[in-house]
C-alpha positions as CSV (number, residue, x, y, z in Angstrom):
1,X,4.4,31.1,24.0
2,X,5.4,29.6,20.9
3,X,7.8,27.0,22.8
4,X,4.6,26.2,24.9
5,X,2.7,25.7,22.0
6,X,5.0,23.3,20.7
7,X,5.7,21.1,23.7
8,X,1.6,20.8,24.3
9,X,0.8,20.1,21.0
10,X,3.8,16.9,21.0
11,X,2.1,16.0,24.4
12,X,-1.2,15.5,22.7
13,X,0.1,14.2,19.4
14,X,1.3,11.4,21.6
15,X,-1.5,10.6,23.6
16,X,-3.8,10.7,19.7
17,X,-0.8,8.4,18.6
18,X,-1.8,5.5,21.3
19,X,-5.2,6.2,21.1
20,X,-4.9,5.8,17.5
21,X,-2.7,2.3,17.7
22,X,-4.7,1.2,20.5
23,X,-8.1,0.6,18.6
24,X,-6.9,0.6,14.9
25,X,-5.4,-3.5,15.0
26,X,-1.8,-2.1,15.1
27,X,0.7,-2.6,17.6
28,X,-0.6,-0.9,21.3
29,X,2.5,1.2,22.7
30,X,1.9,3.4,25.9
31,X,2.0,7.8,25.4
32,X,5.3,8.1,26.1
33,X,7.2,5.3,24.1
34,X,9.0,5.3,21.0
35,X,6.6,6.2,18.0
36,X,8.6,3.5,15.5
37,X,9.2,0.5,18.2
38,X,10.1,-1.8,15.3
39,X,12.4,0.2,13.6
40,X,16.1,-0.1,14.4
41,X,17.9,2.6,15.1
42,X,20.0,4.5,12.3
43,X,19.2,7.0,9.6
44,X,16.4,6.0,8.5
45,X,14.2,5.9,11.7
46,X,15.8,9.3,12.7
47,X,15.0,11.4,9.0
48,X,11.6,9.9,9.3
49,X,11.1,11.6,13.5
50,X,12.9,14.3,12.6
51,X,10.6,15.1,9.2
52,X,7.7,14.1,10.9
53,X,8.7,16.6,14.4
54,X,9.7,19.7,11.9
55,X,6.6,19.5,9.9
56,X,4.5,20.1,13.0
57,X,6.9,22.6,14.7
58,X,5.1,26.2,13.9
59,X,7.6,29.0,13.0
60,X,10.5,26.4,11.6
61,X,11.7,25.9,8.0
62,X,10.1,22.4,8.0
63,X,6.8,23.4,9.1
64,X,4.0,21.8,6.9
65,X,0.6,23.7,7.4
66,X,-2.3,21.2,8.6
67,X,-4.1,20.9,5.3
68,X,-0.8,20.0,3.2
69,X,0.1,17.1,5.7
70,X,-1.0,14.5,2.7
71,X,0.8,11.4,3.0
72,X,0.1,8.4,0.2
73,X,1.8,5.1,0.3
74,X,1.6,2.1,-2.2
75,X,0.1,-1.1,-1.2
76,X,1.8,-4.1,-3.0
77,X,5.3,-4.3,-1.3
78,X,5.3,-0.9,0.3
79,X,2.8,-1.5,3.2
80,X,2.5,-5.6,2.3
81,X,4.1,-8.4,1.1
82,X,3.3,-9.2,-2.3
83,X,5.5,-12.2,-2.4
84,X,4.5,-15.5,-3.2
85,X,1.6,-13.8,-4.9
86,X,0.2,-10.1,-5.5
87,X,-2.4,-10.0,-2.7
88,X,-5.6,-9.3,-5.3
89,X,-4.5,-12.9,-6.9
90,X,-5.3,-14.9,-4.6
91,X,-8.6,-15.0,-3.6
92,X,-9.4,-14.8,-7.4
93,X,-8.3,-18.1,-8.6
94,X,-11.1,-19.7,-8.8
95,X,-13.2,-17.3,-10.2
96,X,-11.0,-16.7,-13.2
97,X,-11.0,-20.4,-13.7
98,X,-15.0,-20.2,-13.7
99,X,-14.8,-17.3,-16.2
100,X,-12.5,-18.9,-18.9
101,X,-14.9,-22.2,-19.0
102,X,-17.7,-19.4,-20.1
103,X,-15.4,-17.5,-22.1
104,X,-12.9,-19.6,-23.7
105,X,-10.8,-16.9,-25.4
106,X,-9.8,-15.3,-22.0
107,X,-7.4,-18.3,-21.9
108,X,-5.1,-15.8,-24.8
109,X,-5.1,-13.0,-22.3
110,X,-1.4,-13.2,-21.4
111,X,-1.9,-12.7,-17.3
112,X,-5.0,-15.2,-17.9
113,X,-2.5,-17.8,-19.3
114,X,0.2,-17.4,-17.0
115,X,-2.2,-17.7,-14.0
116,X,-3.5,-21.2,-15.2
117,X,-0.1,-22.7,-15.6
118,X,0.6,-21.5,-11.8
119,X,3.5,-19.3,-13.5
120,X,3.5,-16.8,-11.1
121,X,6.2,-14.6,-12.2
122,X,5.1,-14.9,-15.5
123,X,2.0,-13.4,-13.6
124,X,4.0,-10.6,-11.8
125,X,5.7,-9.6,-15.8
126,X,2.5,-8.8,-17.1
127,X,2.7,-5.9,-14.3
128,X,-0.3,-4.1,-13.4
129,X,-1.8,-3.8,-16.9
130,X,-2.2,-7.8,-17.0
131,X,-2.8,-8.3,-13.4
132,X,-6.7,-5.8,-13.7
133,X,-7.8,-8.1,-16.6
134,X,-7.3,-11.1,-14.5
135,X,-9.2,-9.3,-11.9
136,X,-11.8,-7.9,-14.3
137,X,-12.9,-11.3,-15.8
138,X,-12.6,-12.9,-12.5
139,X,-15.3,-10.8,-10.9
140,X,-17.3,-9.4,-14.5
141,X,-21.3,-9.3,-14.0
142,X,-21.0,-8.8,-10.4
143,X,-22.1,-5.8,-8.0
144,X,-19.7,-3.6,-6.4
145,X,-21.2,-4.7,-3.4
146,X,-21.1,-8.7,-4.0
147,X,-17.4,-8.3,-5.2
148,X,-16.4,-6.1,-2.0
149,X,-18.2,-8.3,0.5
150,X,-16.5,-11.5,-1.4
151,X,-13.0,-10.0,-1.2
152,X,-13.2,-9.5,2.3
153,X,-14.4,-12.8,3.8
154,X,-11.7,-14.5,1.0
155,X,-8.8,-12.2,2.5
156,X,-9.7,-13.0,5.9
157,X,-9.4,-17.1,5.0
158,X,-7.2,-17.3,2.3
159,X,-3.8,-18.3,4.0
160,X,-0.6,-17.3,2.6
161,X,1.8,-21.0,1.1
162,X,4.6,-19.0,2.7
163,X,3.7,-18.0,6.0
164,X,0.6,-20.0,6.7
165,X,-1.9,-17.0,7.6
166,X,-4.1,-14.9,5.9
167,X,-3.2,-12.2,3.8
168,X,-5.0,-9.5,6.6
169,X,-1.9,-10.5,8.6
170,X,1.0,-9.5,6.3
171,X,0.6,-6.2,6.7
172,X,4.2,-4.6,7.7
173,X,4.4,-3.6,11.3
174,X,6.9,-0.7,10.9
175,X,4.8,0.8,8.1
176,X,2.2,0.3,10.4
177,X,3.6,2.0,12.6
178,X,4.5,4.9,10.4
179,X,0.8,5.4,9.6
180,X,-0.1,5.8,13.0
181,X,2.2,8.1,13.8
182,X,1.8,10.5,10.7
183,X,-1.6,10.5,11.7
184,X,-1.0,11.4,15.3
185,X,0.7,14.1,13.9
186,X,-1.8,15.6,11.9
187,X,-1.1,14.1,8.5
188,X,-4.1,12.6,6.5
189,X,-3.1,8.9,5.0
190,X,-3.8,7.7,1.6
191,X,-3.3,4.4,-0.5
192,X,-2.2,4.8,-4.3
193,X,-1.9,1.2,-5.5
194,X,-1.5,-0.3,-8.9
195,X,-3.7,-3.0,-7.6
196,X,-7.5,-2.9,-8.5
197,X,-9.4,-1.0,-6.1
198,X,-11.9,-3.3,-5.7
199,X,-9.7,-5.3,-3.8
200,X,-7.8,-2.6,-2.2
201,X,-10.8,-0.6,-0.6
202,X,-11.8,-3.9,0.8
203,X,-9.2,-4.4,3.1
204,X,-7.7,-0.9,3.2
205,X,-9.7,-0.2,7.0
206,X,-9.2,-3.2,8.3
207,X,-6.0,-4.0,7.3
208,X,-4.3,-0.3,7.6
209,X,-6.6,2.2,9.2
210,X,-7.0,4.0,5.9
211,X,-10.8,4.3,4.7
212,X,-12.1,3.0,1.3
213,X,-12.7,6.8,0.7
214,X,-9.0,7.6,1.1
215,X,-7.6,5.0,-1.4
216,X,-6.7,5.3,-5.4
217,X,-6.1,2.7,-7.7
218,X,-6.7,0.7,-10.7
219,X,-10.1,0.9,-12.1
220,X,-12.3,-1.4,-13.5
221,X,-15.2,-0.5,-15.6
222,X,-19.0,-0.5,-14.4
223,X,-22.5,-0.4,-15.9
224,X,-25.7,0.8,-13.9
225,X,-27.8,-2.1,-13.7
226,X,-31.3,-2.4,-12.1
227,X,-31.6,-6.2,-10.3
228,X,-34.5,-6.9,-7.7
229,X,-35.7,-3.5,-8.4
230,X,-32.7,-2.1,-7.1
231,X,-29.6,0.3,-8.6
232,X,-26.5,-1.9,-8.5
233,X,-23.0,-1.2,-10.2
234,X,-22.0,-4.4,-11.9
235,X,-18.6,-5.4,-13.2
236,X,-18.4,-5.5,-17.4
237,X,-15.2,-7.1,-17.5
238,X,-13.0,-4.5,-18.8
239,X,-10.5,-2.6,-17.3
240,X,-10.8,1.0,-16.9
241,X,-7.9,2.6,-16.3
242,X,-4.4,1.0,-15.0
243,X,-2.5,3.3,-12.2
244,X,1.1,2.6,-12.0
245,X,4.2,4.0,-12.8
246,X,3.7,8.0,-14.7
247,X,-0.2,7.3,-14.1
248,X,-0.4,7.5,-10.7
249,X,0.6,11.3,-9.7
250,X,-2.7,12.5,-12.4
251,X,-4.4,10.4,-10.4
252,X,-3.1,11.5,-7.0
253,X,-4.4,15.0,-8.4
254,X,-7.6,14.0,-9.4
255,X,-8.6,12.3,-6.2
256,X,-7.0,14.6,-3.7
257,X,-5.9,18.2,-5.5
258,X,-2.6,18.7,-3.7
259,X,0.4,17.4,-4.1
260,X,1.6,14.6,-1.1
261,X,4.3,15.9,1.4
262,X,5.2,12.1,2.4
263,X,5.5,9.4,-0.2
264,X,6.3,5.9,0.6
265,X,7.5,2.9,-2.0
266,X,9.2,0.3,-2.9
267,X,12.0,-0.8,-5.4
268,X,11.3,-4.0,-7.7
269,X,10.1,-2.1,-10.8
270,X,9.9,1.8,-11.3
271,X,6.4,1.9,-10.4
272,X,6.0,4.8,-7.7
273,X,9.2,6.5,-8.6
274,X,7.1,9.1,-10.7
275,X,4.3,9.6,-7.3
276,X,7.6,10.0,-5.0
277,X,9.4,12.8,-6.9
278,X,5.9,14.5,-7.4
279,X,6.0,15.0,-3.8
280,X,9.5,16.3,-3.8
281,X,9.1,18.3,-6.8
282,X,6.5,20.7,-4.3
283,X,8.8,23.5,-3.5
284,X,8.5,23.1,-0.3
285,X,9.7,20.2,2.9
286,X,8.7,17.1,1.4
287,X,9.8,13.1,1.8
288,X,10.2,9.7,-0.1
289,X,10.8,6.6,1.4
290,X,11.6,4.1,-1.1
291,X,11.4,0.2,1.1
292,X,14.6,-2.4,-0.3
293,X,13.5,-5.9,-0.2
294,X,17.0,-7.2,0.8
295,X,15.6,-10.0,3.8
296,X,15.0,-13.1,1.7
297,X,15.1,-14.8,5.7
298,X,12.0,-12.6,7.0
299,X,10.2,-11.8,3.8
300,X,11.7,-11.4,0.6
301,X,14.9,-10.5,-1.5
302,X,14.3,-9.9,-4.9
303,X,16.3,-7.5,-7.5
304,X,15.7,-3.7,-8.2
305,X,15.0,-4.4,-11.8
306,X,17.8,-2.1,-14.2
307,X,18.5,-0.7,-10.2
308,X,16.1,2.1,-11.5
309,X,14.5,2.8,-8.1
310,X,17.8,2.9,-6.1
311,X,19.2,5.3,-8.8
312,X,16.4,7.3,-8.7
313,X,16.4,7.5,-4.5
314,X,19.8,8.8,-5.3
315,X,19.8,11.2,-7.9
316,X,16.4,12.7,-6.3
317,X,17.1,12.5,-2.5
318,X,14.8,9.0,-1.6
319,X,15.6,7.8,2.0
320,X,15.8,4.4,1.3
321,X,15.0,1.6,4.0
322,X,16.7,-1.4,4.0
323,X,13.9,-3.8,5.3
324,X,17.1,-6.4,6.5
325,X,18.7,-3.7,8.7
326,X,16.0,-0.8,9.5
327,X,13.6,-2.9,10.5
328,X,13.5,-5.2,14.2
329,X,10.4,-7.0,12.5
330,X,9.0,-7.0,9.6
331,X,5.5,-8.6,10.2
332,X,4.0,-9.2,13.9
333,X,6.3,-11.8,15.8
334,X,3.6,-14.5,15.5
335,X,4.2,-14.9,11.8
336,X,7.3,-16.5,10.8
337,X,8.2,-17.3,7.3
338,X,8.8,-20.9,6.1
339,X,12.0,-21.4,4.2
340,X,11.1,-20.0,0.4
341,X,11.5,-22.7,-2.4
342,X,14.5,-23.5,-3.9
């Protein structure tokens, strides 16, 4: 009965995993095909299926009850690109401009600064901390509403210098891919990103499958407001509270109250190391996937800075995926990367 079980429950988890793929934007694969289509094969691929088929096999040692199938990815580089430019920069440009000629002294904000001399990795040094003020004074005495309705016709526009579409399209396809089939198999999706979550909850459904609700991030601080005769939260300029690095398992616990069984992340800083051994740290079958960016030809190759990230995936058991050999594509095969700059 138990074998039964098993083999009708994979039966159906495959037919949820097309339905899910066939009406979520992501790529459309019949019941029966491979769940990971644009991962190659190798270890990586098979740890993932075999995780993801032990945590739903009742009565084995890497069964995962239902309600502990919590899975929570970042954003910036684990699930997107977030090279030439962090994806909540972008469609801000302007707007910080506009705020600096009201406010001259936003101009000594280091992030400010480096975004108005186009020094973008300047920019990227200021890490998450300097990244949510540019955002905050970019979008301060706006609604919530205004702000999320703004981000998500700019993000659907805004085309990327490198590869020429908009940002809604540089989504990863194998981590795409993954998504859908952790949720085929039971396991509820979540977004912890350093990014602010204004911008992230914007684009998180469209982009990923993963509803507003479901995503954590970098805060920026409200006021209640009454305009038209009508509540509104409006945007005071400040930043709230930064999540990145030893910051963002308290906030994984405040948002969701269990620790994740499936983390995924990427190297390039140490920013979701602490969030990927929280998971592993749970005493029971757990996994972190830590992404490489080693394909400067498809997307990008940039350093693991002090290799803190790769020592960490091996001193605490992080599969880590080379995006230059683990992965058949990196993006849908209609977007092609120019050659990057010299």
């Amino acid at each position: 009965m138990l074998s039964y079980r098993w083999e009708l429950r994979h039966t159906v988890a495959s037919v949820v995993l097309f339905l899910v793929l066939a009406t979520s934007g992501r790529a459309h694969f019949t019941a029966d095909s491979d769940p990971l289509p644009s991962w190659n094969e190798g270890a990586a691929r098979s740890a993932v299926i075999s995780f993801v088929t032990d945590a739903v096999k009742e009565g084995g040692s890497g069964y995962i009850a239902p309600e502990d199938r919590v899975a929570v990815f970042d954003m910036d580089g684990t699930l997107a690109t977030e090279k030439p430019f962090p994806g909540a920069v972008l469609p801000i440009i302007a707007d910080v401009k506009t705020a600096v000629g009201k406010h001259p002294e936003l101009a000594n904000e280091p992030g400010i600064a480096a975004l108005l001399k186009g020094d973008i990795a300047a920019v990227e040094a200021t890490g998450e901390a300097g990244i949510a003020q540019i955002a905050a004074a970019a979008i301060d005495g706006r609604s919530v509403d205004e702000v999320t309705s703004g981000y998500v016709k700019e993000v659907r526009t805004l085309k990327s210098p490198r590869y020429g579409v908009p940002y809604t399209q540089l989504a990863y396809r194998p981590m795409r891919e993954l998504l859908g089939y952790l949720e085929a198999n039971g396991f509820q999706t979540w977004i912890c990103s350093g990014s602010p979550i204004a911008y992230t909850r914007a684009l998180s459904k469209e982009v990923f499958g993963i509803p507003p609700e479901r995503v954590i991030g970098t805060s920026l601080a409200t006021r209640v407001e009454v305009r038209d005769g009508r509540v509104v939260l409006a945007y005071t300029g400040k930043v709230d509270k930064v999540v990145d690095r030893d910051g963002k398992p308290p906030a994984i616990h405040l948002a969701i109250g269990r620790r994740p069984v499936f983390v995924g992340g990427n190297v390039g800083g140490f920013g979701d190391v602490a969030m990927m051994r929280y998971a592993m740290d749970r005493g029971g079958p757990a996994f972190a996937l830590l992404i490489n960016h080693d394909d400067a030809a498809r997307e990008a190759a940039y350093p693991d800075k002090g290799g803190d990230s790769l020592a960490a995936a091996s001193r605490y058991h992080f599969r880590v995926v080379s995006m230059r050999d683990d992965w058949k594509n990196v993006f849908d095969p209609t977007v092609t990367a120019r050659p990057p700059s010299p």
